[in-house]
C-alpha positions, -999 to +999 in steps of 0.1 A: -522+787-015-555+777-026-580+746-009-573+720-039-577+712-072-569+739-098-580+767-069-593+797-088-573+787-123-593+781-148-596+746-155-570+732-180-587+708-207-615+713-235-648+713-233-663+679-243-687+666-262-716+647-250-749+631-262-780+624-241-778+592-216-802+575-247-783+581-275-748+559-287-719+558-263-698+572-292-716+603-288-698+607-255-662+620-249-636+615-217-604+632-207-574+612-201-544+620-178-513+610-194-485+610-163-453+609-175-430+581-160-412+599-133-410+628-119-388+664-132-353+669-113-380+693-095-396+666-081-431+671-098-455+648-118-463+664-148-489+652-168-513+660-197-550+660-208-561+641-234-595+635-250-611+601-261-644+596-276-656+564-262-668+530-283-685+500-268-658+481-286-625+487-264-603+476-293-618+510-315-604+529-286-578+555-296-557+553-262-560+522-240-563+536-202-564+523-165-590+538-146-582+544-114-603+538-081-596+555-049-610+570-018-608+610-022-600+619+016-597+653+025-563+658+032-547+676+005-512+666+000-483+689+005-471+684-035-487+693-064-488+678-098-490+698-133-516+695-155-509+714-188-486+733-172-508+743-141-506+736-105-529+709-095-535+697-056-544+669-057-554+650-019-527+631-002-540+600-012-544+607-047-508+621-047-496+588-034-513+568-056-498+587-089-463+586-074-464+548-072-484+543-106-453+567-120-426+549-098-443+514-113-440+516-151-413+525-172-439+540-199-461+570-194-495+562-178-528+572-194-548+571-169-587+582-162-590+600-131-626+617-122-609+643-096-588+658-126-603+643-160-640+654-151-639+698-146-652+700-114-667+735-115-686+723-145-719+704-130-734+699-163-698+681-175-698+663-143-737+651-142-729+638-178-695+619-170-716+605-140-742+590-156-712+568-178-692+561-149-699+523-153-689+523-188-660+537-182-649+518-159-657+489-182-639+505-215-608+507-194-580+480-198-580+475-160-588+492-131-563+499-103-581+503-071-559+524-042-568+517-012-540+541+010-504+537+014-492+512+046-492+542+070-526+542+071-550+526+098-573+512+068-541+492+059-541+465+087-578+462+080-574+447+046-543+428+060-573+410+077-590+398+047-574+363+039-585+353+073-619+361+076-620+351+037-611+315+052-631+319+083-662+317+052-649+290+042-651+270+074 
């Protein structure tokens, strides 16, 4: 069993493309995780990578996505996904969060992840994907931000939030 991630597999997608942080957006490429609806009778999300080269114009975009916001943790779940046909382990709450996009839609979700669309042993891939974060987030058709699933403490907290959103209001 290894710590997370793809462990010591290599990692799954193709190299991208990028320009410089001063040239054209379009010079830059993403992945895109594509989860399929539901899960296998095995129980496990399989998904696959996709690429996209980005536009400032969101309708030029070849795949509309969802990006999606969440706090890693360090808890790694006890599933995994697959990703190209390898085992991903993903943290628990990013495992929760793509069994109820999955459980939510009756369509596949493309999705834009930066634990599994951004190679993580790469840091020249990851310093450029980093430096278009915010575009990213702003090509996307919406963002779904996951907070953690009801078990968690953090839960009640935002429970908490229409009343001290009215207490400002006072």
């Amino acid at each position: 069993m290894h710590s997370g991630g793809f462990g010591d597999q290599a990692y799954p997608g193709v190299p991208l493309s990028h320009g410089n942080i001063q040239e054209e957006l379009n010079h830059f490429e993403i992945r895109l995780l594509k989860l399929m609806r539901a899960a296998g009778e095995d129980g496990i999300l399989r998904c696959k990578l996709i690429t996209q080269r980005l536009d400032h114009d969101q309708s030029l975009l070849e795949h509309q996505f969802t990006a999606l916001s969440y706090c890693w943790g360090t808890d790694l779940s006890f599933h995994s996904i697959e990703v190209e046909g390898i085992s991903y382990k993903p943290t628990a709450n990013l495992y929760n969060a793509l069994v109820n996009i999955a459980a939510s839609t009756c369509e596949e979700s493309v999705l834009w992840i930066d634990a599994i669309c951004i190679n993580q042993k790469d840091s020249s891939e990851k310093a450029n994907q980093i430096s278009i974060m915010a575009q990213i987030y702003s090509l996307a058709q919406e963002t779904i931000i996951w907070f953690s699933s009801e078990d968690d403490p953090c839960f009640e907290a935002f429970k908490l939030l229409p009343q001290i959103r009215s207490l400002s209001q006072v």
